[in-house]
C-alpha positions in Angstrom: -159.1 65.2 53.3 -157.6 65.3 56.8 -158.5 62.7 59.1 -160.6 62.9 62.3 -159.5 61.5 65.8 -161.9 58.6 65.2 -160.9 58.0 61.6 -157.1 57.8 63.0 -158.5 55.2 65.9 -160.2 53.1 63.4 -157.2 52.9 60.7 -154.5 52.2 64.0 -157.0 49.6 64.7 -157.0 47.9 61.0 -153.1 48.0 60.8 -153.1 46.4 64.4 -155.8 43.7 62.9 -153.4 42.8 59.6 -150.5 42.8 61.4 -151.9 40.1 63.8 -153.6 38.4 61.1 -149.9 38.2 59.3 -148.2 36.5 62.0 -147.3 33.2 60.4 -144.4 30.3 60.8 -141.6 33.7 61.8 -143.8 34.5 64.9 -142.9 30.9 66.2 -139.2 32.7 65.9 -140.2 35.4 67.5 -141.9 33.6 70.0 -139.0 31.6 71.3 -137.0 34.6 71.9 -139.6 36.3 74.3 -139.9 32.4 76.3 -137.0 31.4 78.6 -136.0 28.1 77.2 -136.1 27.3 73.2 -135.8 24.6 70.7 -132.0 23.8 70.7 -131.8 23.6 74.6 -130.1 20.6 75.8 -129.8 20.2 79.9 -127.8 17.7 81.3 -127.5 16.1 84.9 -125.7 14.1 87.6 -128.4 11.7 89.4 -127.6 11.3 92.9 -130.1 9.3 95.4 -130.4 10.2 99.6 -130.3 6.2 99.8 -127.9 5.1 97.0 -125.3 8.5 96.4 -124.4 8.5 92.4 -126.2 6.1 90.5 -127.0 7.9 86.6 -127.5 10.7 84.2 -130.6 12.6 83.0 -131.3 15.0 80.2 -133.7 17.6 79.6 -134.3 19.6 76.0 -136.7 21.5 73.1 -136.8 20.2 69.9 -138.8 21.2 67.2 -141.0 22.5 66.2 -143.5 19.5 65.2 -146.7 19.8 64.1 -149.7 18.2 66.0 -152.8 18.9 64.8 -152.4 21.9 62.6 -150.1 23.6 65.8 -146.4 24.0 66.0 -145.5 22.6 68.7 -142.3 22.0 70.8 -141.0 18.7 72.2 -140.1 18.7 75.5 -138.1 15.7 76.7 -136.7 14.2 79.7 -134.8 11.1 80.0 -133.5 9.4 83.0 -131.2 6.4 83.4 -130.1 4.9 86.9 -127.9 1.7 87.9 -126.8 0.2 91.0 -125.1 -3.2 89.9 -127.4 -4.9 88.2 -130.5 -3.0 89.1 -131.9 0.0 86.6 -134.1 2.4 86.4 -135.3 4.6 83.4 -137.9 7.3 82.6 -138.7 8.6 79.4 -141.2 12.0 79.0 -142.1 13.9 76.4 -144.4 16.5 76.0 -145.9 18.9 73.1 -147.0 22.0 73.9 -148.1 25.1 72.0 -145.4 27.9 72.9 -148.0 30.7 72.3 -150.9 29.3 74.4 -148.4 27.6 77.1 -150.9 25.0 76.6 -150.1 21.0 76.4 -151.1 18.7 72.8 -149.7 15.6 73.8 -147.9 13.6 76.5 -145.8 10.3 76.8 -144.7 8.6 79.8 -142.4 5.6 79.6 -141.2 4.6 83.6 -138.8 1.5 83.9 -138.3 0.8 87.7 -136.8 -2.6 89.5 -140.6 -4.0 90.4 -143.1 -1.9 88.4 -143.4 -0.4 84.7 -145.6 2.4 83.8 -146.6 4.0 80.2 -148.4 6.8 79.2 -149.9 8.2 76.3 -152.5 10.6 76.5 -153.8 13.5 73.5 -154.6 16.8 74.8 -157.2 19.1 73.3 -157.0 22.3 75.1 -160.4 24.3 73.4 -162.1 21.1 73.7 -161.4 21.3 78.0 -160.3 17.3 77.6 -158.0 14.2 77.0 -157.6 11.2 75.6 -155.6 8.2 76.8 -157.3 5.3 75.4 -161.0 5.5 74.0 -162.7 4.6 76.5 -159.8 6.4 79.0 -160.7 9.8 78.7 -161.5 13.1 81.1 -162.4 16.5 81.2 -159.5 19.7 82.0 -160.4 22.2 84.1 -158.8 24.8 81.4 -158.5 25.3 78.3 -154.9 25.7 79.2 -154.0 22.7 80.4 -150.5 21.2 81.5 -148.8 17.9 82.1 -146.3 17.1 84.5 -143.0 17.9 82.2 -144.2 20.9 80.7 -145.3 22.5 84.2 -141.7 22.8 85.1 -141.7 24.6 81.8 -143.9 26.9 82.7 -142.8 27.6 85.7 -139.4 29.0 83.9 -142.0 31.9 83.2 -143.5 32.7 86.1 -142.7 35.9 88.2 -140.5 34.3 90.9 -140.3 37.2 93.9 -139.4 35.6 96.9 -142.7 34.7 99.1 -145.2 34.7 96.0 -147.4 31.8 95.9 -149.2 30.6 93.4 -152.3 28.3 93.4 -152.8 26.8 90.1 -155.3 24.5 88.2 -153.2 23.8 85.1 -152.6 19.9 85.4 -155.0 18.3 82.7 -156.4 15.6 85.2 -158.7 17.7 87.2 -157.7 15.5 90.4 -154.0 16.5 90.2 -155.2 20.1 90.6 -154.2 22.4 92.5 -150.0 22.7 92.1 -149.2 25.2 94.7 -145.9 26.7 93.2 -143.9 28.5 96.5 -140.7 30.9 95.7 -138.5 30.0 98.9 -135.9 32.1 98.8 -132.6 33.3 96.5 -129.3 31.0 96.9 -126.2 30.5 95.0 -125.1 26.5 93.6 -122.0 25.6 92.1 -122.2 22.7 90.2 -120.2 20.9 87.3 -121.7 23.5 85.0 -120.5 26.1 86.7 -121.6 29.0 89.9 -125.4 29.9 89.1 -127.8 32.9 91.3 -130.9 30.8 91.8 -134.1 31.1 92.8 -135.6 27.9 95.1 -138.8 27.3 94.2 -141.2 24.1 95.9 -143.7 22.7 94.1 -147.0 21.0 95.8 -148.0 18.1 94.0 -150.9 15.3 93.6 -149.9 12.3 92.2 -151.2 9.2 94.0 -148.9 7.0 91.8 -145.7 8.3 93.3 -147.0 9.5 96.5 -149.5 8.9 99.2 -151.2 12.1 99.4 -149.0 15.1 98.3 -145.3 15.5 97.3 -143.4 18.4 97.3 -140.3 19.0 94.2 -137.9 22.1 94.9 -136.1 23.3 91.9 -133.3 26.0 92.1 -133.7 27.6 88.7 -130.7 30.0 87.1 -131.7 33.7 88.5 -131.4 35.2 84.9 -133.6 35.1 81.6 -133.3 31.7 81.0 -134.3 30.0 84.0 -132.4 27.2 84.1 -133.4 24.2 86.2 -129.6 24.1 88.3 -131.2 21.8 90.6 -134.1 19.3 91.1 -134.9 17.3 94.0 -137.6 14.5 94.2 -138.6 11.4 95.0 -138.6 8.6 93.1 -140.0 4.6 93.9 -137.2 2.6 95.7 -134.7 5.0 95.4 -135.8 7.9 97.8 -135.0 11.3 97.2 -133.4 12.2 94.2 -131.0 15.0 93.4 -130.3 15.8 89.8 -127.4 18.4 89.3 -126.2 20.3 86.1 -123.3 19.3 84.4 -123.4 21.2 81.6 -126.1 23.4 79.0 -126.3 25.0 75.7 -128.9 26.8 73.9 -129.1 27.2 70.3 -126.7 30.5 68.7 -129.2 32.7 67.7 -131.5 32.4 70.9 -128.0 32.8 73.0 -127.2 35.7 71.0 -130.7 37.4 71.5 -130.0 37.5 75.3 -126.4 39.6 74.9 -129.2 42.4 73.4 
């Protein structure tokens, strides 16, 4: 019996159904191919202050994935460690997020500075709109799609960056951090340790009454190419002023570096 124009819609339309119905575990795969950065990424950096010149090393990867709460999730982490004599500084973050959604699960925060300490560790639950420090430290998200401050710079990576696009967004989970305004600036080329990179320059607006008194601005050159590489970041950070860190070197994992030769 030959089929109708509507019987052919409707049988397109059940295909397209089971085949989104059998995305499982490999769609995770698939996923990380289609997203800039990947588990298996390992970043690593020169930290140099406006008010102190040299004084450490930071790292930024993906792990995973873990599972939190019946999601796969990625691990983002960031570590920093700063000396000058016998004065240090460190900063441990780590975030989950849900690669599919873009959306943060959980978030730590551990800050070692020369006359203050600060730790974090807050749940997300994004189609609930809130989080979860502590129980009786807890808040609503303006979205369903919510971010932390690691994982922004993340998303960011996936952004559209045309020189002169702005974008106001109300990602951050704590409603009074909201909005980020994320600003291309301009193209540029660095030359670092790791090498000559295009780069895009793009400012981001920040609340964080912690670290600064009103708004803070951190400009990131990331790699003009699919992967998005943060080359350079530049920020501020308590007693040591602005902070520069610079790449010194970056890998990815062989199948996701393989995927981009395609």
């Amino acid at each position: 019996m030959p089929l109708t124009s509507r019987s052919s819609r409707l049988l397109k339309r059940s295909a397209s159904a089971a085949a989104a119905l059998a995305i499982t575990g490999a769609a995770l795969s698939a996923q990380s191919v289609e997203l800039p950065f990947a588990p298996g990424e390992r970043l690593a950096y020169s930290v140099r202050t406006s008010r102190l010149g040299n004084v450490g090393t930071g790292t930024m990867s993906v792990e995973g994935p873990e599972t939190v709460r019946d999601v796969e999730a990625y691990v983002l982490r960031f570590n920093l460690r700063a000396r000058v004599g016998f004065i240090s500084a460190a900063d441990r973050t780590a975030s989950w997020i849900d690669p599919h959604r873009m959306a943060s699960l959980r978030f730590q925060k551990h800050e070692r500075h020369p006359l203050s300490k600060h730790d974090e560790n807050v749940e997300l639950y994004p189609l609930d709109q809130r989080w979860q420090r502590s129980p009786s430290d807890t808040g609503v998200s303006p979205t369903d799609d919510p971010l932390d401050e690691l994982s922004f710079i993340y998303f960011v990576r996936t952004l559209a960056l045309d020189v002169d696009a702005t974008y106001e967004l109300h990602r951050h989970f704590e409603a009074g951090r909201n909005p980020i305004r994320v600003t291309v600036v301009r193209r540029d080329t660095l030359t670092t340790p790791a090498g000559t990179f295009p780069t895009v320059l793009v400012e981001l607006r920040v609340r964080d009454p912690r670290r600064y008194r009103g708004e803070g601005v951190i400009a990131i050159h990331l790699s003009d190419d699919r992967y998005r590489i943060p080359v350079r970041i530049t920020s501020s950070m308590p007693m040591l002023g602005s902070t520069i860190l610079t790449l010194t070197s970056h890998s990815y994992p062989a199948a996701y570096a393989a995927s981009s030769a395609h």
